[in-house]
Z-matrix of the N, CA and C atoms (Angstrom, degrees):
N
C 1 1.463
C 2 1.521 1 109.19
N 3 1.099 2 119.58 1 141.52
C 4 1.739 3 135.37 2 -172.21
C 5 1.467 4 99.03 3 -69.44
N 6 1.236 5 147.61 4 169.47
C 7 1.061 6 174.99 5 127.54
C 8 0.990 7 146.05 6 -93.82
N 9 1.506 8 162.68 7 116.57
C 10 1.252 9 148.51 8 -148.67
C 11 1.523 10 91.49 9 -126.13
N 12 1.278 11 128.60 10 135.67
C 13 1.668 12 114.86 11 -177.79
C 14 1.726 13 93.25 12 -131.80
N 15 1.136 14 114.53 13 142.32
C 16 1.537 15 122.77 14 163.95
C 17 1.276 16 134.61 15 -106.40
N 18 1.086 17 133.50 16 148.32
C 19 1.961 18 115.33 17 170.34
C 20 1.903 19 92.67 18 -170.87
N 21 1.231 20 104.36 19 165.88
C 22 0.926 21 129.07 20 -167.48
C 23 1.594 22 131.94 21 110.22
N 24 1.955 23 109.29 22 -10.20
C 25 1.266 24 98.02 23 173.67
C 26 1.622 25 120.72 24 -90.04
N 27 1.227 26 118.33 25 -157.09
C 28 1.363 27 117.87 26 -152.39
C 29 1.355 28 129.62 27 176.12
N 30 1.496 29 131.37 28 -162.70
C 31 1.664 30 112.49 29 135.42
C 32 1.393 31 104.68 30 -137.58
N 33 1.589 32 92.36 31 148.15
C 34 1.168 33 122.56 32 179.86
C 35 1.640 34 126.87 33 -124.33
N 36 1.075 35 121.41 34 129.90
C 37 1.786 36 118.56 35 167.86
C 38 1.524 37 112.16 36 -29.84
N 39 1.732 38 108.90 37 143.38
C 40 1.822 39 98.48 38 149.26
C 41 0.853 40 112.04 39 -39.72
N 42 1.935 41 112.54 40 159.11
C 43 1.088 42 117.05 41 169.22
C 44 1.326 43 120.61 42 84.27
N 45 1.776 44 137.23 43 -49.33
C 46 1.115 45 145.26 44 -172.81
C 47 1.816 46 109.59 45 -65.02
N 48 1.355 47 120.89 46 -161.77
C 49 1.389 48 135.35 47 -153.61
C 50 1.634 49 103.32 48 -160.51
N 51 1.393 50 79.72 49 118.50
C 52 1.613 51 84.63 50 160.06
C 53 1.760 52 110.24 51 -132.77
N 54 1.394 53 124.39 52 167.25
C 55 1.219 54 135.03 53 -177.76
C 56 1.579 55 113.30 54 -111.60
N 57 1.362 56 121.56 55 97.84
C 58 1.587 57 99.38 56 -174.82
C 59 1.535 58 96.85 57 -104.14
N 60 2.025 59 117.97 58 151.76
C 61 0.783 60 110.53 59 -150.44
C 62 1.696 61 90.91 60 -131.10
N 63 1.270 62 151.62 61 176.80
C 64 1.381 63 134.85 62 -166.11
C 65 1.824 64 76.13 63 167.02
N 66 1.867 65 90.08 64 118.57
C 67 1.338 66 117.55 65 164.40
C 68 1.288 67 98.99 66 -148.47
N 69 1.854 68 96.83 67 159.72
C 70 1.479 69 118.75 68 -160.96
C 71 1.242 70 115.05 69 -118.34
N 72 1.307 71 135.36 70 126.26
C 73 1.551 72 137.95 71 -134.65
C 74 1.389 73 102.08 72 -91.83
N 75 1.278 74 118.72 73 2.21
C 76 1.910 75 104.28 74 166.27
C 77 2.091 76 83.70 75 -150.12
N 78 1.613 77 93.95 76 162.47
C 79 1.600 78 103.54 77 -174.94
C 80 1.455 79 107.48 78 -65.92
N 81 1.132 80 134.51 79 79.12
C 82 1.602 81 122.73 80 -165.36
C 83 1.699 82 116.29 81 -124.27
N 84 1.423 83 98.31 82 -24.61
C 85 1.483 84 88.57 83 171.01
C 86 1.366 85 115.46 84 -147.21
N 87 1.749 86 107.46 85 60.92
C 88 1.737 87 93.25 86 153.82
C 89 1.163 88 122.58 87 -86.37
N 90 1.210 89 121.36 88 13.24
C 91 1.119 90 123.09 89 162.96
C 92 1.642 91 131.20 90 -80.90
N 93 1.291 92 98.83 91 -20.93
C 94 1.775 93 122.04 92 154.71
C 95 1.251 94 116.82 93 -79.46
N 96 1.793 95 90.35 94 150.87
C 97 1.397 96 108.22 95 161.87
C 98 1.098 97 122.38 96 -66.59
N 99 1.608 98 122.44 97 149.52
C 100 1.380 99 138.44 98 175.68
C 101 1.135 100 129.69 99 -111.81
N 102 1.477 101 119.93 100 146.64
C 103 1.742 102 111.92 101 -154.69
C 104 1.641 103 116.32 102 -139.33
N 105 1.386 104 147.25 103 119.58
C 106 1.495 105 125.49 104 157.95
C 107 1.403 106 103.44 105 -99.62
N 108 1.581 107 106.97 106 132.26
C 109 1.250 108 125.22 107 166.34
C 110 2.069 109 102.42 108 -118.37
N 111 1.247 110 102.33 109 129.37
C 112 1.753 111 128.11 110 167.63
C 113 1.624 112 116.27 111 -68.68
N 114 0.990 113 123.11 112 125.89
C 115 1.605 114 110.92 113 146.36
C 116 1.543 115 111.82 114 -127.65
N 117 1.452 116 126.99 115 139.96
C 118 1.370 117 124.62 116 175.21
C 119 1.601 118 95.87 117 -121.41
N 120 1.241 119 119.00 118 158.93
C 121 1.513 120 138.73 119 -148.86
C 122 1.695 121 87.89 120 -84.51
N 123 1.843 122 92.36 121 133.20
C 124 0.703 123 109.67 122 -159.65
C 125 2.014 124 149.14 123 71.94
N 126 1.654 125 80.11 124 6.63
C 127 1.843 126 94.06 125 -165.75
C 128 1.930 127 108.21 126 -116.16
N 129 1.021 128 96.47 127 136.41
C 130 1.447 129 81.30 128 154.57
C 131 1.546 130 141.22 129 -57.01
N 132 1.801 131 117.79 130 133.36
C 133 1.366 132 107.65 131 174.24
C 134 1.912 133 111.65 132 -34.97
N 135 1.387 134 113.27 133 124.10
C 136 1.518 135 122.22 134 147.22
C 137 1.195 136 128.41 135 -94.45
N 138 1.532 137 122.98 136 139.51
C 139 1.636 138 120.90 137 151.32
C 140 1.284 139 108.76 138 -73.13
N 141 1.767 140 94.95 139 146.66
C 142 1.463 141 109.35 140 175.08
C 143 1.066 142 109.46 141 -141.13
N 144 1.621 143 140.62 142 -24.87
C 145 1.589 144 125.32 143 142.37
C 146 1.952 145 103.93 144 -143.36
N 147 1.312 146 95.45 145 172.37
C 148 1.701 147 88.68 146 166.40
C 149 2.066 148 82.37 147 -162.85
N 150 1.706 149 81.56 148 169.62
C 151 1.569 150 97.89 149 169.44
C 152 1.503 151 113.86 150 -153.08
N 153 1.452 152 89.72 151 173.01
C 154 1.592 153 89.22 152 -164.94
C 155 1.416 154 101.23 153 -98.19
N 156 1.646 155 108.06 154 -176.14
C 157 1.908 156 113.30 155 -152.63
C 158 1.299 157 86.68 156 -58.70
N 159 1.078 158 143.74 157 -41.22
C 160 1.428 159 138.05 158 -140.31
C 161 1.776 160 98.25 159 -99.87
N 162 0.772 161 119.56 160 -23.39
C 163 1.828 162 125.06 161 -176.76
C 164 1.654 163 111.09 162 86.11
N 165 1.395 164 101.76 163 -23.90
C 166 1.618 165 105.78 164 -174.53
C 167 1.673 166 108.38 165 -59.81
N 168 1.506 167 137.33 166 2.32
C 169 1.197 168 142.96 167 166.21
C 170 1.135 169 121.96 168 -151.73
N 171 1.601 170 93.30 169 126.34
C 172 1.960 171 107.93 170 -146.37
C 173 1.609 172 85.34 171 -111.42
N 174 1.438 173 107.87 172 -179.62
C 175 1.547 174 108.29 173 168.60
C 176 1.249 175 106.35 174 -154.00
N 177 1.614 176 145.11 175 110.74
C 178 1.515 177 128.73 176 148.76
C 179 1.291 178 147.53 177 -58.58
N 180 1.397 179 138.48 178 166.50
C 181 1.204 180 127.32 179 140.77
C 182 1.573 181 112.43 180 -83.48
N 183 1.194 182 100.79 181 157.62
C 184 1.565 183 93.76 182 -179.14
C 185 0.983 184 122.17 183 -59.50
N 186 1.684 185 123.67 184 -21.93
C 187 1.696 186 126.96 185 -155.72
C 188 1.917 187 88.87 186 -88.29
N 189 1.072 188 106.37 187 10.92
C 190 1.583 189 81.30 188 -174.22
C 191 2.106 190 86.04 189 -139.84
N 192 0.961 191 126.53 190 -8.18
C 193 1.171 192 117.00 191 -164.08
C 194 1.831 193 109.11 192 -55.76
N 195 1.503 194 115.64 193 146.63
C 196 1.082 195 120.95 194 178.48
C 197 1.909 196 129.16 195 70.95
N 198 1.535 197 101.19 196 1.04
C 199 1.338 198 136.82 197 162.52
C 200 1.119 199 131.41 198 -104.95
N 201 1.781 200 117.21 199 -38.36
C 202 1.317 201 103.70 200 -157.73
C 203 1.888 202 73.56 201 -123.41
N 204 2.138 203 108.64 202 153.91
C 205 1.279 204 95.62 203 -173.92
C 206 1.677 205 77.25 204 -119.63
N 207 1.619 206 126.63 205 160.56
C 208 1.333 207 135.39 206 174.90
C 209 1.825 208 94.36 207 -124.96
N 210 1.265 209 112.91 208 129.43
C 211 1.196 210 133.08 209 164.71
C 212 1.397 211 125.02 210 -137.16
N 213 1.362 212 103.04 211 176.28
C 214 1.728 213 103.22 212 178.04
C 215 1.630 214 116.93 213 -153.40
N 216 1.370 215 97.87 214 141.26
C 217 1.784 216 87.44 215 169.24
C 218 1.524 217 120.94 216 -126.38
N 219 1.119 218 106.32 217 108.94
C 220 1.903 219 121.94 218 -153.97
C 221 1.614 220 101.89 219 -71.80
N 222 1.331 221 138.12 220 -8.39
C 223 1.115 222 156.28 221 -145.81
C 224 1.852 223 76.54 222 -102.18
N 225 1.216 224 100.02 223 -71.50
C 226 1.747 225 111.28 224 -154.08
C 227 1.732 226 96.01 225 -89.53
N 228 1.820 227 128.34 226 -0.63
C 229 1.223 228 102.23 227 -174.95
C 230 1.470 229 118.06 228 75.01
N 231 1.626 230 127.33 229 23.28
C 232 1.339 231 107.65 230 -170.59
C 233 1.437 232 113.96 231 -137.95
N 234 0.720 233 128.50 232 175.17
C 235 1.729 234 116.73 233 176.52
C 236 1.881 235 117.13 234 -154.75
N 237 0.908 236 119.04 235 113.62
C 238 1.233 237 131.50 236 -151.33
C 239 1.672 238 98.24 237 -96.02
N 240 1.213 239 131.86 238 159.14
C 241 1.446 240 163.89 239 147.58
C 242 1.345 241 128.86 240 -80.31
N 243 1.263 242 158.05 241 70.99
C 244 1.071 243 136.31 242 -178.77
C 245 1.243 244 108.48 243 -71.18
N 246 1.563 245 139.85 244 155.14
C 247 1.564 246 129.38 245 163.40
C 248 1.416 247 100.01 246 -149.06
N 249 1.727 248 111.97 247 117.39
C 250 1.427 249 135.10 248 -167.33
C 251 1.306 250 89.56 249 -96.91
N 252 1.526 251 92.99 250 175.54
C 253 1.716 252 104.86 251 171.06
C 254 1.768 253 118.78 252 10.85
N 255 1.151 254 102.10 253 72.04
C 256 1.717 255 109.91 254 -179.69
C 257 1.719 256 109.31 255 -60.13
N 258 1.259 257 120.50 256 167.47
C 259 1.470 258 134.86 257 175.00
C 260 1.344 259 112.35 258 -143.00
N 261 1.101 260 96.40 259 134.84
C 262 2.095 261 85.12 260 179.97
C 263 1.345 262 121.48 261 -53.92
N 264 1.510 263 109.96 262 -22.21
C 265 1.410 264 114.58 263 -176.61
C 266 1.822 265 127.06 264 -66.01
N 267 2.226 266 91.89 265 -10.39
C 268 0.930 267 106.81 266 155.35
C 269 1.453 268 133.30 267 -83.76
N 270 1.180 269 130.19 268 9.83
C 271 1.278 270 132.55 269 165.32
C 272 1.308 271 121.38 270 -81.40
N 273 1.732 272 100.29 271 121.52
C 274 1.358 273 122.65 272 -159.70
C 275 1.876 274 112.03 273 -157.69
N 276 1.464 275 108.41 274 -171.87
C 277 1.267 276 94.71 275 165.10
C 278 1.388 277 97.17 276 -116.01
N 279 1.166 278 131.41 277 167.27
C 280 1.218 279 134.20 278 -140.69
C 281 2.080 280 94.00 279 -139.37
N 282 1.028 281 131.52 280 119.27
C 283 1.069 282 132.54 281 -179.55
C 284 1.696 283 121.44 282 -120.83
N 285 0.875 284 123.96 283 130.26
C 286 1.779 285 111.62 284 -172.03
C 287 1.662 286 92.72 285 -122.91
N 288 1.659 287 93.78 286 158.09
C 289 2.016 288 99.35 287 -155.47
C 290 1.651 289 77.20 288 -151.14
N 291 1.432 290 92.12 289 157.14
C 292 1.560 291 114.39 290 158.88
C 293 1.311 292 112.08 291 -160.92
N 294 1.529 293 105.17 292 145.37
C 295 1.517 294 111.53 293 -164.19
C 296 1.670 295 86.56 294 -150.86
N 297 1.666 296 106.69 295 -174.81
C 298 1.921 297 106.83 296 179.74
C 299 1.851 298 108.02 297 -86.48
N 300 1.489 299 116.47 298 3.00
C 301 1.371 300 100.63 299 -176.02
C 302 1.283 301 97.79 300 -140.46
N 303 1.133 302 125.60 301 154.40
C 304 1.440 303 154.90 302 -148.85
C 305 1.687 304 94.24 303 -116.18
N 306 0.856 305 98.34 304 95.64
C 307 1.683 306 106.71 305 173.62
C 308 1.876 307 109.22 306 -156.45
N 309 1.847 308 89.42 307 -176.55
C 310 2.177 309 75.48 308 -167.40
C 311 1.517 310 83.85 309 -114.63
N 312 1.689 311 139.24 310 26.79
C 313 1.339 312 127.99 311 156.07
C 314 1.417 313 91.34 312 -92.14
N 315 1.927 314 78.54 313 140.91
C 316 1.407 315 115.94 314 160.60
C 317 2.052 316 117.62 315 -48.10
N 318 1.646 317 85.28 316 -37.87
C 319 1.898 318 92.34 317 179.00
C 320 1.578 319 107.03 318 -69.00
N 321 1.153 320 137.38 319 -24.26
C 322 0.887 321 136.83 320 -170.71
C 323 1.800 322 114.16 321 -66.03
N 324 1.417 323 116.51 322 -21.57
C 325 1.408 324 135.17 323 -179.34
C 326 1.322 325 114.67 324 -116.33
N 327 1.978 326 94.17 325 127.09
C 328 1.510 327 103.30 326 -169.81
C 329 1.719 328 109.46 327 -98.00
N 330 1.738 329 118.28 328 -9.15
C 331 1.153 330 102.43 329 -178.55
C 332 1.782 331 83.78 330 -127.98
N 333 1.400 332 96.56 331 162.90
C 334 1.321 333 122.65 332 179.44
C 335 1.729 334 126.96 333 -142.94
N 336 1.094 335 139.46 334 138.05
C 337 1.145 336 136.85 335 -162.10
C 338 1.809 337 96.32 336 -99.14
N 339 1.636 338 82.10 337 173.16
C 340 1.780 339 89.97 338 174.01
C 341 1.312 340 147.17 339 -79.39
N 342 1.483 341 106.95 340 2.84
C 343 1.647 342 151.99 341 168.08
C 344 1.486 343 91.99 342 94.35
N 345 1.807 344 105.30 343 -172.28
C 346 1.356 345 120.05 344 -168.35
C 347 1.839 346 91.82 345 -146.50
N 348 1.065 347 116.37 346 146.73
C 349 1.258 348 111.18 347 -164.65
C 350 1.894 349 91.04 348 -116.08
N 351 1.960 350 104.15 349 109.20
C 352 1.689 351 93.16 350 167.24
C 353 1.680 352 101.58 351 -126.41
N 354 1.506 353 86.36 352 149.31
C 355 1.898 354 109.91 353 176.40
C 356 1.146 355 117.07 354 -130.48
N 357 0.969 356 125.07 355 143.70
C 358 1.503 357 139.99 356 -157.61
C 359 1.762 358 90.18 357 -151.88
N 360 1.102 359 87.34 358 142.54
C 361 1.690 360 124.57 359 -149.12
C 362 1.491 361 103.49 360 -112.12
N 363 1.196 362 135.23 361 92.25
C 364 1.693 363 118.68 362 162.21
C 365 1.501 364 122.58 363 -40.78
């Protein structure tokens, strides 16, 4: 069975950076799209970026646009997060998905990882 694994979250100050990183335990889908979806306690799962197989088309949510960068490296199966200038309002668990279409529903993704837990600190 495939796996989606995450690491890199944490806590961090406003303002600070973290890198979350989500690779998939056999070569199976760089050929899929890639996805981070958020949940903070009590909230519904959110999208906050995804891209397509190729990476050349990214997508935001607004609450993160121009902060957070979504990439991928199809070589290694992995797809990375950048997250600039953090806000507490970004503290969440952080989940990365891949499925065959590039969209910001959650239905749209058939595998999902075990989340990553990030906090950001006023």
């Amino acid at each position: 069975q495939v796996q989606l694994v995450e690491s890199g979250g944490g806590l961090v100050q406003a303002g600070g950076s973290l890198r979350l990183s989500c690779a998939a335990s056999r070569r199976t889908f760089s050929s899929y799209a890639k996805a981070w979806f958020r949940q903070a306690p009590g909230k519904e799962r959110e999208f906050v970026a995804a891209t397509n197989w190729s990476g050349r088309s990214t997508y935001y949510s607004d609450s993160v646009k121009g902060r957070f960068t979504i990439s991928r490296d199809n070589a290694k199966d992995t797809v990375y997060l950048q997250m600039n200038s953090l806000k507490p309002e970004d503290t969440a668990v952080y989940y990365c998905a891949t499925g065959r279409a590039t969209t910001n529903s959650t239905l749209g993704y058939n595998y999902w990882g075990q989340g990553t837990q990030v906090t950001v600190s006023s």
